[in-house]
N, C-alpha and C positions, 0 to 999 in steps of 0.2 A: 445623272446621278453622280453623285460625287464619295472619293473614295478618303475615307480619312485616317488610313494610314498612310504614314510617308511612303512615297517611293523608294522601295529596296532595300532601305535599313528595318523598318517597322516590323516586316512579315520576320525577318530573321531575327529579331530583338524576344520575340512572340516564342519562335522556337523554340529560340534560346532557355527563355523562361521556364517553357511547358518542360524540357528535355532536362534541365535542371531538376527542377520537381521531381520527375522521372528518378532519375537516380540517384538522388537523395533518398526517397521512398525505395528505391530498390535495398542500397546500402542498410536505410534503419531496417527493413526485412531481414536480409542476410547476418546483420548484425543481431537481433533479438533472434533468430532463430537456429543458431551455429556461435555466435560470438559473446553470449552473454551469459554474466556469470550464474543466472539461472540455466542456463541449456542444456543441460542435463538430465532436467527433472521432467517425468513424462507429463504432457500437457496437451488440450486440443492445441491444432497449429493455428487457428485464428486468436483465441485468447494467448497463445504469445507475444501474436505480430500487435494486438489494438487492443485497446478500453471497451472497444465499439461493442465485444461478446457482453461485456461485464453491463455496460448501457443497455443495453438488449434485454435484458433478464430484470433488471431492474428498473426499468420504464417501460417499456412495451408489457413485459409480464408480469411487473406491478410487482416489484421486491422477490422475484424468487430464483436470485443470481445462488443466494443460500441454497435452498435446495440443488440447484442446480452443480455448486460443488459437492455435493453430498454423490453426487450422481459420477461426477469426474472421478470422486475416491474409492466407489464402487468399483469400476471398472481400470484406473489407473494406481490406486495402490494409496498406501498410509502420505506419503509425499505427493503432492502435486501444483505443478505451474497456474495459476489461475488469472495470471495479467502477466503482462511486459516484464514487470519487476516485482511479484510477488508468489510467495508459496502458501499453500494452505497445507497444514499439516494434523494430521489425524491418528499421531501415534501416542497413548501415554507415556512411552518408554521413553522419551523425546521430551521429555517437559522439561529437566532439568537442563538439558544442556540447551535447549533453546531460551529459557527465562533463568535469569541470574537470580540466585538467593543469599541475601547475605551479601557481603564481599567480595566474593568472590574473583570477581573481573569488572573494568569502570565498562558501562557499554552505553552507548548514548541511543537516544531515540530515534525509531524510524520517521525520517522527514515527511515524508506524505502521510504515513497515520496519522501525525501530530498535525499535520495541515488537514485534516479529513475531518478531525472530532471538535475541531473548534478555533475558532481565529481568534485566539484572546492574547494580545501583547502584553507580555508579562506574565504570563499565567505560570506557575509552577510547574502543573500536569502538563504542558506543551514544552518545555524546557527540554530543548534537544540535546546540547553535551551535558555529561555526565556531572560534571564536578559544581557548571552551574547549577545542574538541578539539584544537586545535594547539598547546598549552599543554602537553596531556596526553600529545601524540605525541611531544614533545620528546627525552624521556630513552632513547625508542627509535629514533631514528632513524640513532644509529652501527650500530645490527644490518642494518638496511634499504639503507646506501649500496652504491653500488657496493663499496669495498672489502671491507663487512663482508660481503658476500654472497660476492666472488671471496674470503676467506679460506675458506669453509663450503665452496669448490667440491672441493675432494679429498675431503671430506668424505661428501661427497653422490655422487661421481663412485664411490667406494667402497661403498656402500651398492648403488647399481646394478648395480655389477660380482656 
């Protein structure tokens, strides 16, 4: 029988590898679970450390990761960790200073939302920094004012009818 790794280098190239892996994965643990600037927020510790909860609830249980946070906010409070790099938050009192109105501050989009809701190059709604997007919002916002909405109201009040 013949052995086809090399003699002497191979098995320890192999360790090497496997033991790499190893503490990489240890690091991003310790990292997401102590070092990240979510860690503070109460969370299960597997939906910290992986996607893999959030996969779970939404494949295997066929979309009910939702409920599932509903369940985390029960029992963990109005803030909670729900992934690696996200929070669900369930406070009204919290809407303002988490969603800009107005002016108020330039704040750019979250990159994974925007990569989550649609891969469209060039799309306006996906437009991550701020100042591009409001470059690109420009040309639509006579449809958005108040008036150009009250002119759509018969419009719309007819459809209902």
């Amino acid at each position: 029988m013949e052995n086809f790794l090399p003699p002497d280098g191979g098995s320890r190239t192999a360790f090497t590898g496997v033991g790499i892996v190893i503490l990489y994965s240890l690091g991003l643990i310790v990292h997401r679970l102590l070092l990240s600037p979510v860690a503070g927020f109460p969370w299960p510790k597997l939906a910290a450390v992986t996607n893999w909860y959030e996969l779970y609830y939404d494949v295997v249980k066929k979309g009910k990761y939702v409920f599932e946070i509903e369940k985390m906010h029960d029992s963990y409070g109005p803030i909670v960790r729900i992934s690696p790099h996200e929070l669900s938050i369930r406070d009204p009192d919290y809407y303002n200073e988490l969603y800009v109105s107005g002016s108020v501050r330039p704040s750019d989009r979250y990159d994974g939302f925007a990569r989550g809701i649609m891969d469209m190059e060039g799309s306006h709604m996906v437009t991550i920094g701020h100042d591009h997007h409001r470059k690109r919002r420009e040309p639509l916002e006579p449809y958005f004012s108040r008036s150009g909405v009250t002119k759509l109201e018969p419009m719309v009040a007819e459809l209902v009818e």
